[in-house]
Each structure stands twice: as structure tokens, then as C-alpha cells.
C-alpha positions as CSV (number, residue, x, y, z in Angstrom):
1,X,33.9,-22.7,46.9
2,X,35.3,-20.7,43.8
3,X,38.4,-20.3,42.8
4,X,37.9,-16.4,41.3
5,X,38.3,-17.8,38.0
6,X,36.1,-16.2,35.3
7,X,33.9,-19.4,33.1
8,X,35.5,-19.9,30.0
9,X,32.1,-19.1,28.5
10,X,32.5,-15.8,29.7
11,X,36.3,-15.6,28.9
12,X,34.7,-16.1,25.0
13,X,32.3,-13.6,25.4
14,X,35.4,-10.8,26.6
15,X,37.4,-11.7,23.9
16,X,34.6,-11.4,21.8
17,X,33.7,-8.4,22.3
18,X,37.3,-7.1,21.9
19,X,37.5,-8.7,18.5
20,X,34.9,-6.9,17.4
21,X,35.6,-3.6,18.8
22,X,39.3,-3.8,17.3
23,X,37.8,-4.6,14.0
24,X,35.2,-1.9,14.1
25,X,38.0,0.5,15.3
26,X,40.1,-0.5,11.9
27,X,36.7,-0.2,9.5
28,X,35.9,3.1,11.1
29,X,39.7,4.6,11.2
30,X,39.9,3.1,7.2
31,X,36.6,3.6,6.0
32,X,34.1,5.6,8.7
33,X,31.8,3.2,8.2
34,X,30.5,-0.1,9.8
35,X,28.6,-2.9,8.5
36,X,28.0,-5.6,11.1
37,X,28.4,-8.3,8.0
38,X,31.9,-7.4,7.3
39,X,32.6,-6.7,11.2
40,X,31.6,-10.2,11.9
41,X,33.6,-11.8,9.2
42,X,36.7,-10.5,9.9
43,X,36.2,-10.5,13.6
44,X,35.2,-14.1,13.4
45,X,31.9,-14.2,14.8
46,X,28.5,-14.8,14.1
47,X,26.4,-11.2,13.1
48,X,24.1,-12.4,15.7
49,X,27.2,-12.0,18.2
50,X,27.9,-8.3,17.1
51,X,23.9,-7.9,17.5
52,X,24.0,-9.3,20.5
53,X,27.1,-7.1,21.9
54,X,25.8,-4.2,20.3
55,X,22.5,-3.6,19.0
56,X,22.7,-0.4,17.0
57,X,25.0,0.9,14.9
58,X,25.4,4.1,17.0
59,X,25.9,1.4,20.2
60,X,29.1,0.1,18.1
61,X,30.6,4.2,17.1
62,X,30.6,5.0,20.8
63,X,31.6,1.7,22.3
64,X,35.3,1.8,19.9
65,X,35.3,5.9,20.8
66,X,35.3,4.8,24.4
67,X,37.7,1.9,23.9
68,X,40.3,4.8,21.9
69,X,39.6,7.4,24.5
70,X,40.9,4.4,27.5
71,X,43.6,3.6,25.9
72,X,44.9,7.5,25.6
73,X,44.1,7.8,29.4
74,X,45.4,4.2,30.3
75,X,48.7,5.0,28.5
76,X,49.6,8.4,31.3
77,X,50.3,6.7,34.2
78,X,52.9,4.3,31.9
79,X,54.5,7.6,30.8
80,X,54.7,9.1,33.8
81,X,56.7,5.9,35.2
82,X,59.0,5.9,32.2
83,X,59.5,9.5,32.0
84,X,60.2,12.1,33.7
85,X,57.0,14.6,33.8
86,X,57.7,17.1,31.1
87,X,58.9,14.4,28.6
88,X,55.8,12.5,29.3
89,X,53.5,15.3,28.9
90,X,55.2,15.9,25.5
91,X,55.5,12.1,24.2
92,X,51.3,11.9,25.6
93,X,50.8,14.9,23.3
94,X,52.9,14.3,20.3
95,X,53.1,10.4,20.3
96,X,48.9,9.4,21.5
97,X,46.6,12.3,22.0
98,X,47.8,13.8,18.0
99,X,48.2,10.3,16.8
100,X,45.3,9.6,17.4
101,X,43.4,11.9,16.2
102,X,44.9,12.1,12.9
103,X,44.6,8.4,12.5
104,X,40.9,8.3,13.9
105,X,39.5,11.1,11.2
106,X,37.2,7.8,9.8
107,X,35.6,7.7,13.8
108,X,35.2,11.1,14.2
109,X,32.7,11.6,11.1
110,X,30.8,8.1,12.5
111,X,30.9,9.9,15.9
112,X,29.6,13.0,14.5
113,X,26.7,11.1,12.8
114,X,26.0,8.9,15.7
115,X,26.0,11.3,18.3
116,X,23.7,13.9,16.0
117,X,20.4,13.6,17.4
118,X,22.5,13.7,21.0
119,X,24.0,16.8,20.3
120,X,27.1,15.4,22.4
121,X,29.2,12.9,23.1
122,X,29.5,10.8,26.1
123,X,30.3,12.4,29.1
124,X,32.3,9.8,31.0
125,X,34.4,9.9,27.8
126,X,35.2,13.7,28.3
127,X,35.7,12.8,32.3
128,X,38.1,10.6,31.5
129,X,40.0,12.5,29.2
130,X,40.3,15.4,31.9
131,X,41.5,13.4,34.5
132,X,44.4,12.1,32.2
133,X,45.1,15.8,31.6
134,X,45.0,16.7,35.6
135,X,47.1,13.8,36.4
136,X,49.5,15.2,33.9
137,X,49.0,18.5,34.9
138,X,49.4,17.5,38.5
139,X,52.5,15.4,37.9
140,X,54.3,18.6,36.7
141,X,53.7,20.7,39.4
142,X,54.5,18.0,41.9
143,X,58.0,18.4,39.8
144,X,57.7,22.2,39.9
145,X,58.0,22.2,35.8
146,X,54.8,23.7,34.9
147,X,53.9,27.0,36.4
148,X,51.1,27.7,39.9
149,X,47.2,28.5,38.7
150,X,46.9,26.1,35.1
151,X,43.8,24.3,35.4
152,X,43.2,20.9,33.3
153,X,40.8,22.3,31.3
154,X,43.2,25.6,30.0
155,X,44.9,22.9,29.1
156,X,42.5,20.5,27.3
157,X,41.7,23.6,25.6
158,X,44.8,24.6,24.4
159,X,45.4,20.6,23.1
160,X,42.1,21.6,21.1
161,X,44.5,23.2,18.5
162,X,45.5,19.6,18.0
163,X,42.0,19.2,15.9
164,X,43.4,21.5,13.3
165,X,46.1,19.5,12.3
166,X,46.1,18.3,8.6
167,X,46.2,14.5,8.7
168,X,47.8,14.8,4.9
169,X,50.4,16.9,6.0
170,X,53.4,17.1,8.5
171,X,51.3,16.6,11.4
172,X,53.8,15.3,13.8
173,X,56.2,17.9,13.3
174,X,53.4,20.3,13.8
175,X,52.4,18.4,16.9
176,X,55.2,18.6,18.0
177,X,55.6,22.3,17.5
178,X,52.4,22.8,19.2
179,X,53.6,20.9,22.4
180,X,56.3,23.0,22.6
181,X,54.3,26.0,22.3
182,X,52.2,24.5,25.0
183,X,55.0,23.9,26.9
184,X,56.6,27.0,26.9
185,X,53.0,28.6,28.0
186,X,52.9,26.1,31.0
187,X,56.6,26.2,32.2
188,X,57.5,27.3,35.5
189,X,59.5,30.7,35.4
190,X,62.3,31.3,36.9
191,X,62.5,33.1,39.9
């Protein structure tokens, strides 16, 4: 009979993995690179364990995009239960989605170059990203705050002028200003 309990051998090997995808995420948001030498070390595992985990370099880029990508989806249904829709649309925007991709400039050139022969990046990556934005979406008609007939993906596009934010500049205020614009494109009118 078992007890559900997961081996602690197998335990290891989950928190081993996550050590060395939070230590890649760091080398790649600092530096864009990764060397599995200096992953290991700091991670505190054999290189043979990083190998082992992931065999490639390229296997390492998309694994921590996925990982960043989850925890911007995994974060919406905590906003939505803390805010009320159209303040956790706004906070998702200004406060995750912008954050993180003016902190993650470093993964985006190691995506680039490990999704080049590719051409594109993971689909269930994209997936998930558009269902955060329909739940979002869906939440704030459910509250009638956004206007009838936006689809998710009018919105991911217009979050695409996120990407053109300077990372060396005022890019939260801008963020912000772009939310509101957003916002005021997506709000219901009065009748």
C-alpha cells in the first residue's frame, strides 16, 4: 500500500531541477548567457546533474522561458482573488507581464539564439500566455468593465507595445501609461 508520498530521491531530483532553473533564470536575466560549469556551482550540483536535466544548452533557454512564462500565468488567478478585475488586469500588466520583460532582456537574446534554427518559440508557451489574457479578459466582462466583442488576442496584441519599452528608462511609469491606454480602449461605455 502507498501512502501518496513522493521518494525522497525524487523529492531531490524536483528540487534539483528548480535550483538549477532559478540559477539559469539569474545567469540569463544578468548576463544572457549559460555555462552549465557556473550553473552547477552555484546551483549546487554536479554538471553531470545539469546534463542530466537538460542536455543542451537550447534544452536549458526554453525550460527557464517556460518556468517565467508559468509564473506570469500562475500569478492571474491570485490577482483576480485579491482584486477586483480591472485593478488586477492593471497590477498583471504593470507589476508581472512589463516587469518581466524588462528584467528578462538577458533571456530574450538566449531565446532568440536558441529558438533560431526553430524560427519560433514554443507553442504551449504562447497557449498559455493567452489563456491568462482570456481569463483576464473574461473576468472583466463577467464584471461588465471591459466592453462586448475584445478578443484575447486584440489584447495580447495591444500588450505587444509593452516590448518597446526602454529597460533604462522610466519603464514603469510608461507601463503604466500604457495600461491605462489599454484600459481606456477596453472599458465598457456607458450607456
Amino acid at each position: 500500500m502507498t501512502t501518496g508520498s513522493v521518494s525522497p530521491r525524487r523529492a531531490d531530483t524536483r528540487r534539483n531541477h528548480e535550483r538549477i532553473l532559478a540559477v539559469a533564470a539569474a545567469s540569463l536575466a544578468d548576463t544572457g548567457e549559460v555555462s552549465f560549469n557556473t550553473i552547477a556551482k552555484q546551483a549546487e550540483v554536479g554538471v553531470g546533474t545539469v546534463y542530466r536535466h537538460f542536455p543542451t544548452p537550447e534544452a536549458l533557454i526554453l525550460a527557464v522561458y517556460r518556468r517565467e512564462v508559468r509564473q506570469i500565468v500562475d500569478i492571474v488567478p491570485v490577482l483576480l482573488e485579491k482584486y477586483a478585475p480591472e485593478q488586477a488586469f492593471r497590477v498583471w500588466v504593470t507589476d508581472h507581464v512589463a516587469h518581466y520583460m524588462m528584467t528578462k532582456k538577458g533571456l530574450a537574446d538566449a531565446l532568440r539564439r536558441a529558438t533560431a534554427s526553430r524560427g519560433e518559440l514554443p507553442v504551449d508557451a504562447y497557449e498559455d500566455m493567452l489563456g491568462a489574457v482570456t481569463t483576464m479578459l473574461d473576468a472583466n466582462l463577467a464584471a461588465g468593465t471591459v466592453r462586448r466583442g475584445l478578443t484575447p488576442m486584440l489584447l495580447m496584441r495591444g500588450m505587444g507595445g509593452l516590448l518597446l519599452l526602454d529597460p533604462n528608462g522610466n519603464w514603469q511609469r510608461e507601463a503604466a501609461d500604457l495600461a491605462d491606454l489599454l484600459w481606456h480602449g477596453m472599458a465598457a461605455q456607458p450607456s
